[in-house]
C-alpha positions as CSV (number, residue, x, y, z in Angstrom):
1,X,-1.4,-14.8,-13.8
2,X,-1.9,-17.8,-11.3
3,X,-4.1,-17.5,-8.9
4,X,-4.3,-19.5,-5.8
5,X,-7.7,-19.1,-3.6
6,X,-7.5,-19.6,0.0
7,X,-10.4,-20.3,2.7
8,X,-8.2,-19.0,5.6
9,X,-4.8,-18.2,5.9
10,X,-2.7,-17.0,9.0
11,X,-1.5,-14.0,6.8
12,X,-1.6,-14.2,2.7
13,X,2.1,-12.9,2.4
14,X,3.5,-15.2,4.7
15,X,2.5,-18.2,2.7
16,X,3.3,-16.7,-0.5
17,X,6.8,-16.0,1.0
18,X,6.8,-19.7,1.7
19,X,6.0,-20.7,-1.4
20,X,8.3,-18.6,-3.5
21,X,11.3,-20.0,-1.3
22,X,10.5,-23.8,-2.1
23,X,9.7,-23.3,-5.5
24,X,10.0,-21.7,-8.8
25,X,6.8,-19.8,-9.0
26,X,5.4,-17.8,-12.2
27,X,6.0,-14.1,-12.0
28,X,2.4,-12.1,-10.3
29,X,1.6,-15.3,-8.6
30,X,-2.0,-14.0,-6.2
31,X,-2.9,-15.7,-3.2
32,X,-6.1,-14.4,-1.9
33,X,-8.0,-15.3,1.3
34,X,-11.2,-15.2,2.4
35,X,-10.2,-14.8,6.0
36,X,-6.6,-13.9,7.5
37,X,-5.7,-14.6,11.1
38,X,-2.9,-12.6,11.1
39,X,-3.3,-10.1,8.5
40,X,-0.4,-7.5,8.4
41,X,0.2,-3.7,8.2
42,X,2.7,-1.1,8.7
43,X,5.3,-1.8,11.4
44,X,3.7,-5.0,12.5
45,X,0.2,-3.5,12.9
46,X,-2.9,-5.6,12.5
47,X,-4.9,-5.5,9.6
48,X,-8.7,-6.3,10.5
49,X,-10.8,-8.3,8.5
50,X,-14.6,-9.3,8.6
51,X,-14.7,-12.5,6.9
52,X,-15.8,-12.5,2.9
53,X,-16.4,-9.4,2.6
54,X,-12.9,-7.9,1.7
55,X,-9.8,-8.4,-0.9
56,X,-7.5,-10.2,0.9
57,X,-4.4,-10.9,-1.2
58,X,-0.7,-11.3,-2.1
59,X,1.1,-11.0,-5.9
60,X,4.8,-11.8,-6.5
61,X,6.7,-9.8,-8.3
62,X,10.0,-10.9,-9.4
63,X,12.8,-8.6,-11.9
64,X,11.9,-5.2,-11.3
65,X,13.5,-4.0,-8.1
66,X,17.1,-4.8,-8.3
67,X,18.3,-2.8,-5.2
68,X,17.3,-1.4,-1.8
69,X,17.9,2.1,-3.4
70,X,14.8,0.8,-6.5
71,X,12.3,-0.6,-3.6
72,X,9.9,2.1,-3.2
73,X,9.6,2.3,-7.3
74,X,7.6,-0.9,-6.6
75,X,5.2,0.7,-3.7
76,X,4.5,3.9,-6.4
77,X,3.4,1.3,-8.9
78,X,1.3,-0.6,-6.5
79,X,-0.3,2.7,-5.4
80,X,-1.4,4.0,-8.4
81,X,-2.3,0.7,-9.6
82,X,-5.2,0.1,-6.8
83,X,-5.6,4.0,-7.2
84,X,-6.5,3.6,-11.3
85,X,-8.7,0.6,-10.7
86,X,-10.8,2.3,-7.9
87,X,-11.2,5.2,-10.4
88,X,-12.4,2.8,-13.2
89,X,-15.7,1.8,-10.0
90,X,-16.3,5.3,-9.7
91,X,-14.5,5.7,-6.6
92,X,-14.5,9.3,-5.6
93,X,-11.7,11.4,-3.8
94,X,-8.6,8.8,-4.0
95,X,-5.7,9.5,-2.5
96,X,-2.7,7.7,-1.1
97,X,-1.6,8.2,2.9
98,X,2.5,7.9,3.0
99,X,4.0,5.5,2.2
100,X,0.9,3.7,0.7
101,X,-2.2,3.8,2.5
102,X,-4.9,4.1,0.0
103,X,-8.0,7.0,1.4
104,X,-11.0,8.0,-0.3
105,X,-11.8,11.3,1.5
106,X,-10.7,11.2,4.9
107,X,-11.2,7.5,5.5
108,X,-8.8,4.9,4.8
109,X,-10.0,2.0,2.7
110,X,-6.9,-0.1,2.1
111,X,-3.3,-0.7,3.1
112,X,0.0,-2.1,1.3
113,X,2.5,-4.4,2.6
114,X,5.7,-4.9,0.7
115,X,8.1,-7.5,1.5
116,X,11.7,-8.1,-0.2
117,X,13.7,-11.1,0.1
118,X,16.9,-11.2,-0.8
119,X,18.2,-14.2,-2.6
120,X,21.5,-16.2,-2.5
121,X,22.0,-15.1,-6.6
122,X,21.5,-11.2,-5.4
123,X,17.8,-11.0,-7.1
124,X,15.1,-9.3,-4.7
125,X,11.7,-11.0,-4.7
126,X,8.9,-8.7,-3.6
127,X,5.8,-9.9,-2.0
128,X,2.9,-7.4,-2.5
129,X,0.1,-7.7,0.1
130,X,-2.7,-6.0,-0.3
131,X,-6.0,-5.4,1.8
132,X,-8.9,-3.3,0.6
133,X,-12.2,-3.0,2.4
134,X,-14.9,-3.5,-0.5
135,X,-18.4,-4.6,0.9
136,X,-17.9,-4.4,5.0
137,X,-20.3,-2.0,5.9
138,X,-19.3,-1.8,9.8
139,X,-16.7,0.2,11.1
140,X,-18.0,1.2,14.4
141,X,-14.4,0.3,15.9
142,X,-12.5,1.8,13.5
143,X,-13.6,5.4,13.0
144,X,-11.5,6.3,10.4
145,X,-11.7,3.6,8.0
146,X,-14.4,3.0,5.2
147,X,-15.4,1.0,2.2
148,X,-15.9,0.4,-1.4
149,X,-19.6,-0.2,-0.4
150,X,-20.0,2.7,1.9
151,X,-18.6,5.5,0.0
152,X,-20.1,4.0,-3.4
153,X,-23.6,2.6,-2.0
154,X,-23.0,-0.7,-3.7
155,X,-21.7,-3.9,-3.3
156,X,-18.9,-4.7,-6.1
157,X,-17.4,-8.1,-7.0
158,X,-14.5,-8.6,-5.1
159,X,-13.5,-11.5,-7.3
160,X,-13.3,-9.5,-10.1
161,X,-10.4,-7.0,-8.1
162,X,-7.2,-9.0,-8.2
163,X,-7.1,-9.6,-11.8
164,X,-7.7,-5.6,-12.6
165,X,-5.0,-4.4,-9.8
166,X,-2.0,-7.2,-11.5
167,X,-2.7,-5.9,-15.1
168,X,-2.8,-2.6,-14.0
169,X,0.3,-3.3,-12.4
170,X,2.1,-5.2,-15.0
171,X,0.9,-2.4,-17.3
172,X,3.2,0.0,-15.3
173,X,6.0,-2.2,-14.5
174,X,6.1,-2.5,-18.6
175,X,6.3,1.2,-19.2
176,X,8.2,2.2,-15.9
177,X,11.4,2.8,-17.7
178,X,10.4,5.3,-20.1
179,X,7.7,6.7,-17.6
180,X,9.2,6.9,-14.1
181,X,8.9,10.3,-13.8
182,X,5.4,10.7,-14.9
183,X,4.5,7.5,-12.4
184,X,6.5,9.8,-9.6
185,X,4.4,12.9,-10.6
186,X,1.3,10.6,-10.0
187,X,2.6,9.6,-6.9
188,X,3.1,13.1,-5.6
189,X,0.0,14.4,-7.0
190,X,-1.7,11.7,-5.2
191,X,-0.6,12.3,-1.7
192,X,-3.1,12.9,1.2
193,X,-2.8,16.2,2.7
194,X,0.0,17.4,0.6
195,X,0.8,21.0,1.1
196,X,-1.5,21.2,3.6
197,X,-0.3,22.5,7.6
198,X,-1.0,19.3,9.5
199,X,0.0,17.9,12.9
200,X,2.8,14.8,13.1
201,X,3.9,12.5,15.9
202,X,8.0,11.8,16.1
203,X,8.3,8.3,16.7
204,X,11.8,8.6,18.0
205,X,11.9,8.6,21.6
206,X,14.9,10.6,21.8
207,X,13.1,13.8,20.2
208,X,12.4,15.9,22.9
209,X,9.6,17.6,20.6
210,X,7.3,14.5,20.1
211,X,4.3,16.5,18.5
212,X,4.8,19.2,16.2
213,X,3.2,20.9,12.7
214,X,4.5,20.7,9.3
215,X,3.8,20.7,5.3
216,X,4.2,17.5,3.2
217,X,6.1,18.2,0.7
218,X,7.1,14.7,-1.3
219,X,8.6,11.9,-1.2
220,X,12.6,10.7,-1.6
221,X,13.9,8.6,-3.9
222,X,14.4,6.2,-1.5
223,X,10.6,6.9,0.1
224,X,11.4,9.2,3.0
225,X,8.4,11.7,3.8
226,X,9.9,15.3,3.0
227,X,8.1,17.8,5.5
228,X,8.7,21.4,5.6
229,X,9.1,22.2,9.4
230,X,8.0,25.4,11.0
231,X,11.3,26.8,11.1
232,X,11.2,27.0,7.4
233,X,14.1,23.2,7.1
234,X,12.6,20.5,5.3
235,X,13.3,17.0,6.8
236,X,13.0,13.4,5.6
237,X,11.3,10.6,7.9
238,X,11.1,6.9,7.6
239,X,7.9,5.1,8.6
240,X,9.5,4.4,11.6
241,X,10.1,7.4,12.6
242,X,6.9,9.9,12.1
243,X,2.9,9.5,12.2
244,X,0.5,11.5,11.0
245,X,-2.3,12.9,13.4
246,X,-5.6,13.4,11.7
């Protein structure tokens, strides 16, 4: 695994993007940051930072999704990856907000970006960003996020994280043939709120019902959220197209 460590970077998967379109770089090549200026989430959200205090990083990963239909295969591994390592610190009450938030009780304490690029030979190239809050102890503006630190009462070695998360990662990419479904089964297992009667927000402006109840019940192949609606249907959303409200 190479690992390239960065002071400050606009945003971690960005310049490993950059990278991995001027030159040949080694499969699980990490960038991580001490600082990112434009740190990414979900739909163009902002991922907020405080300097040195939290895993900032981006892994390549190159020969494992081979079509659009495969993608989300790669966000299940990444989930359960941080989700494993956090169990090995004695993180309590992991769970993973759709598509791949990472929670420990109600609170969030990370977030995944996945990016694909499509080459001129057909391959996909994914870059995996990853932010996880470890030893920020403030969250007075963001109410519904938390720490390593907070929920544990210690400080952990953040320098320590990226190399755990890529094995842990590589480990499952290695067995994912012969253990998809059990790494789906995870998945499922692990999802926040599953089962339970919650609130959503339609994100399509052309729903005349913009707030209404339903039940998680899964996930798609493809990684739509499958939600049992009050008139007993079950529908699939994209992330573009539903929020949850909690």
């Amino acid at each position: 695994m190479k690992l390239i460590k960065l002071d400050a970077i606009d945003s971690t998967n960005d310049f490993l993007k950059s990278l991995a379109s001027q030159d040949e770089l080694d499969n699980f090549t990490v960038i991580t940051a001490e600082t990112q200026t434009k740190g990414k989430g979900q739909m163009g959200a902002k991922w907020l930072s405080e300097s040195g205090k939290n895993l900032i990083m981006s892994a390549l990963v190159k020969d494992f999704v081979f079509s659009n239909e495969q993608v989300f295969n790669l966000s299940i591994i990444v989930s359960l990856s941080v989700i494993d390592v956090l169990k090995s610190l004695d993180i309590s009450d992991l769970s993973i907000k759709w598509p791949n938030d990472i929670m420990s009780y109600n609170k969030k304490i990370g977030g995944i970006l996945i990016e694909n690029t499509l080459k001129s030979d057909g391959r996909i190239v994914s870059v995996v960003g990853l932010g996880l809050n470890v030893n920020q102890t403030n969250y007075d503006e963001l109410p519904n996020a938390s720490s390593l630190a907070v929920i544990a009462g210690r400080s952990f070695d953040k320098d320590a994280l990226p190399v755990l998360i890529v094995e842990k990662m590589k480990e499952k990419i290695k067995l994912w043939e012969t253990n998809s479904t059990v790494f789906w089964n995870e998945y499922f297992n692990s999802l926040f709120r599953k089962g339970i009667p919650m609130p959503f927000k339609s994100l399509n402006t052309n729903n005349a019902r913009q707030n209404f109840m339903g039940i998680i019940q899964g996930v798609s192949t493809i990684g739509k959220l499958q939600v049992l609606l009050e008139d007993d249907s079950v529908s699939e959303f994209d992330i573009k197209e539903i929020q949850m409200l909690y």
